[in-house]
N, C-alpha and C positions, 0 to 999 in steps of 0.2 A: 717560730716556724711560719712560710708564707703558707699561701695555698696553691703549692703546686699540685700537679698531676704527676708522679713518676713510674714509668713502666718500666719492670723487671724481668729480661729473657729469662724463658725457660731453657733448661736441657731439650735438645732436639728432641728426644726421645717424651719430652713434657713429665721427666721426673721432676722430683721437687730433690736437688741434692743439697748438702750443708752449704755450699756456696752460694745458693740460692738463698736459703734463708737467712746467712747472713746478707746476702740484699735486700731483703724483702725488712729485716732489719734498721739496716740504714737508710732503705727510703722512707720509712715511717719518721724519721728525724726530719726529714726533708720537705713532706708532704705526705697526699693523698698516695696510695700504691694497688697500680693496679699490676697486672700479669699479660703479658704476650707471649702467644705458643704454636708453634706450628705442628701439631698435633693434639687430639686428645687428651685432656690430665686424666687418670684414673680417678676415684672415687678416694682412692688413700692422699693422691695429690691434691685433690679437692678440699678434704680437710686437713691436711696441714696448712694451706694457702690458705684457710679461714682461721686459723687457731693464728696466723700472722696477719689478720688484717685486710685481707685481700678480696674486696668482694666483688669487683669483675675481671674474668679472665677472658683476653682477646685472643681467640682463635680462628688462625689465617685460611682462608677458604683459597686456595691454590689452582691454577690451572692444571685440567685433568690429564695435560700431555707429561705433567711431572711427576713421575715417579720413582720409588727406593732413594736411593742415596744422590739425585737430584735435587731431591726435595730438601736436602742438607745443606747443598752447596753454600760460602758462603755471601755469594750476589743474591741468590736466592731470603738467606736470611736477612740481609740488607733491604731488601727489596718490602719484608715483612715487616723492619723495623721502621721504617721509613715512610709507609703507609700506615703503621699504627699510629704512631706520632701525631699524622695528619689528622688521622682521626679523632684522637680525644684531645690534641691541641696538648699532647703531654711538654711538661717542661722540663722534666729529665732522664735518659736512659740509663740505668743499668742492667751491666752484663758479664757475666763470669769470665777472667780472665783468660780465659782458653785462646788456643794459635785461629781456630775459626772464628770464634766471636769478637777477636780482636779485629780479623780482618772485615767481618760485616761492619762492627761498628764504624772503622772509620771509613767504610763506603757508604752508611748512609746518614753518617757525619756529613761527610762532603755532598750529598743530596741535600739536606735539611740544612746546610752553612750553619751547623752546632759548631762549639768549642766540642773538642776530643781530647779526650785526658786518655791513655792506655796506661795497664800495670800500676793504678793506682792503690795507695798502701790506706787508706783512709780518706773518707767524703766526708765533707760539713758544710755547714753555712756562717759565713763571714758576717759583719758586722753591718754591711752595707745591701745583707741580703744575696749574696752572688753565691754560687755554688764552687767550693774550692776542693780540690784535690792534692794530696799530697804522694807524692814516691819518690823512693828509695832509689838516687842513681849511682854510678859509680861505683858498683858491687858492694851496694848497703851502706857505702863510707860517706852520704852527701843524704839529707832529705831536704826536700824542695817544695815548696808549696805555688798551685798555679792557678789560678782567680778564672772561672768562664766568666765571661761578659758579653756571649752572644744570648738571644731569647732560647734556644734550647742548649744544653750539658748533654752531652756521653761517653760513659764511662765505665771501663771495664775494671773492675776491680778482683783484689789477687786476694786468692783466699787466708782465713783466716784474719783478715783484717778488724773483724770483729766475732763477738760470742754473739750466736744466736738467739735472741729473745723475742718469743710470742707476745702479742699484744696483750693487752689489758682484758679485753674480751673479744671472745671467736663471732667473725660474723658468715653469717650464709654466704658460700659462694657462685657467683653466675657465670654460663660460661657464654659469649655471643660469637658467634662467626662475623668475619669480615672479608671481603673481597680482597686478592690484590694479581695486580699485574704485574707479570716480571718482563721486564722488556730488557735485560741487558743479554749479550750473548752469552751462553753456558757455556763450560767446560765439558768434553762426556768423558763419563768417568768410564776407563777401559780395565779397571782391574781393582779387589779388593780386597783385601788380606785381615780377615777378624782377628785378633787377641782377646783370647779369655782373659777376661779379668781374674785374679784373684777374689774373690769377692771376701773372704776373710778377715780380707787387711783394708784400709783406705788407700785410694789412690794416692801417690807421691805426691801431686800438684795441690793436693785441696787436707793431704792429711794435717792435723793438729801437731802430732809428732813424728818425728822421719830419725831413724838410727842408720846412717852411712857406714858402709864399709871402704879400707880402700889397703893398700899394698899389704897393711900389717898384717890382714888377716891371712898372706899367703896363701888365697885361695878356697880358707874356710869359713863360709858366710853362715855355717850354724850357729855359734851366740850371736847373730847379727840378728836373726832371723827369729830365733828363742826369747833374746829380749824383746824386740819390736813387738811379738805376740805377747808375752808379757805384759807391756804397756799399752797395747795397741794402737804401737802405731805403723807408717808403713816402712818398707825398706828401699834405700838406696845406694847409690854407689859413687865413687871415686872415676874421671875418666879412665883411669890407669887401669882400674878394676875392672875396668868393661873392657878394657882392649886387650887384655891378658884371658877373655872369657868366663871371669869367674861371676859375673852378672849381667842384666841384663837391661839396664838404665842407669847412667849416670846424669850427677849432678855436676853443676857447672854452667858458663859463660855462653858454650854453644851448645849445652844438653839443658836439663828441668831445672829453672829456677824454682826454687822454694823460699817459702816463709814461714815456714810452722812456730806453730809457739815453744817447741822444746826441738831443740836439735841436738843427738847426741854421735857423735863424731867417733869410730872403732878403728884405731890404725890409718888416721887419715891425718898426711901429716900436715895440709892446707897448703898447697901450692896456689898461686894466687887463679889458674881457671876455676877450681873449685870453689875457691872465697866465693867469688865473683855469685856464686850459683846458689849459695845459703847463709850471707853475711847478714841479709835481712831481716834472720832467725829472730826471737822476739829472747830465747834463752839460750844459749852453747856450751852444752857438756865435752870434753876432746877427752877420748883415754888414750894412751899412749905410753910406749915404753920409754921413749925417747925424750927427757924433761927437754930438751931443747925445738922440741919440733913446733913450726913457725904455726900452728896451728892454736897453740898455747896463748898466744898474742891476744887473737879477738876472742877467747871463749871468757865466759863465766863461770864458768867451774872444772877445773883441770883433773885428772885425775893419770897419775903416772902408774902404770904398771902395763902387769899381759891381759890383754883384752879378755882374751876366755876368763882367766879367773877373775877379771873386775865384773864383765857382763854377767856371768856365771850366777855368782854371789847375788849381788843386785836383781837380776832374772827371779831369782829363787826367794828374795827376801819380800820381791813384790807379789807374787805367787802366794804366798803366805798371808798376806798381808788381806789381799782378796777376800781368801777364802775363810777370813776373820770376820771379814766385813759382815 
């Protein structure tokens, strides 16, 4: 490992979420890890950021004309990455694979003339020292590895890509303001539409495991729903399933890419937009009535029968199983 410097985005919001500490993760492989935040961390964000190693957090001191969901935009957060950089002469970014932070990163890629890697499946360092990334292209069916050889890397990476593990020992965290300027023209945002979260379940994009529904379930996502709580993981859908109304995110090509570590598959028979959207899966359960269904191809564990009574069973065996523990 040389001795870099690498800064890890926070959540807007300055949580500290699992995709985060699987960065904070793999920049400790890489180098020294510090933390950029355009807000406050809480005191709970503070020590987890130290129980991972992290003993300065760069927090952007903003022009006072930007406010609410301004202060999100993502030229804005470019503008914050961009200016951190400078500052500690860091040598490499990472940032949670999200549709904002992809777009910051490679605008202050293109500021800082870094290599930009997007949607990478895994970071390391190559033999010659460079920082390499690897992803998944061609709806999971091609992995690709691609060398930075400029003086700074940034790179968004897709979660899941690694298991999160805290440092050897927790050190003190600090937090220092820094100035920056945003000189690019803003968008103004004329309208905003919040979604509760579930908070229950993990979001689809960063969950570990995701249980899909899609036509077989003719419209009843309750073992979808039962199991996923079961195992805890989140729930998704089939395009088709959402266009018939019976959910309300699907997976796929132009909807949520995923990567979880267990993907388990309810009446879905993998038409290739689908594939396309969680062939990256690291394991592929498919139930299905249908022993022919083209889904059966890429899984790792097949299972033919009716959904309800396989999810059912399973649901219930795992249930059990818990409450043994």
């Amino acid at each position: 490992m040389t001795n870099r410097t690498v800064l890890v985005l926070l959540d807007p919001a300055g949580e500290v979420r699992p995709s985060v500490l699987e960065l904070l993760t793999i920049g400790r492989t890489l180098g020294r890890v510090e933390a950029v935040t355009l807000e406050a961390p809480s005191v709970e964000a503070l020590a987890q950021l130290g129980a991972y190693g992290v003993e300065t957090v760069h927090q952007a001191e903003l022009p006072a004309d930007l406010r609410g969901d301004a202060r999100h935009l993502s030229a804005v957060v470019a503008a914050v990455l961009t200016a951190a950089v400078r500052l500690t002469d860091a040598d490499v970014v990472l940032a949670p694979s999200t549709f904002g932070a992809k777009e910051a990163v490679a605008l202050a890629g293109h500021a800082l003339d870094a290599g930009v890697i997007i949607d990478a499946a895994g970071v390391a360092e190559d033999d010659a020292g460079h920082v390499v990334g690897t992803k998944r292209v061609f709806a999971g069916s091609w992995d690709t590895v691609s060398r930075v050889t400029t003086d700074v890397a940034a790179l968004t990476v897709r979660a899941n890509a690694v298991v999160p593990q805290p440092a050897e020992a927790a050190v003190a965290t600090e937090v220092e303001g820094f100035a920056v300027a945003v000189d690019a023209v803003l968008p103004a945002v004329t309208a905003r539409t919040e979604k509760v979260r579930d908070s229950d379940r993990p979001t689809l994009e960063e969950a570990a495991v995701v249980v899909a529904g899609g036509r077989g379930t003719e419209g009843d996502f309750g073992p979808v729903e039962a199991f996923a709580d079961a195992v805890g993981g989140a729930v998704g859908a089939t395009r088709d399933a959402v266009f018939e109304g019976w959910f309300d995110r699907y997976i796929g090509q132009t909807g949520v890419t995923i990567a979880p570590r267990l993907y388990v598959g309810a009446g879905v028979s993998g038409a290739p937009h689908h594939r396309g959207g969680m062939q990256a899966s690291q394991v592929i359960v498919a139930v299905n009535n249908d022993p022919e269904a083209p889904i059966f191809e890429i899984c790792d564990f097949a299972v033919v029968g009716d959904l309800s009574d396989v999810l059912g069973q399973a649901a219930e065996v795992i249930r059990a199983h818990k409450q043994q523990a």
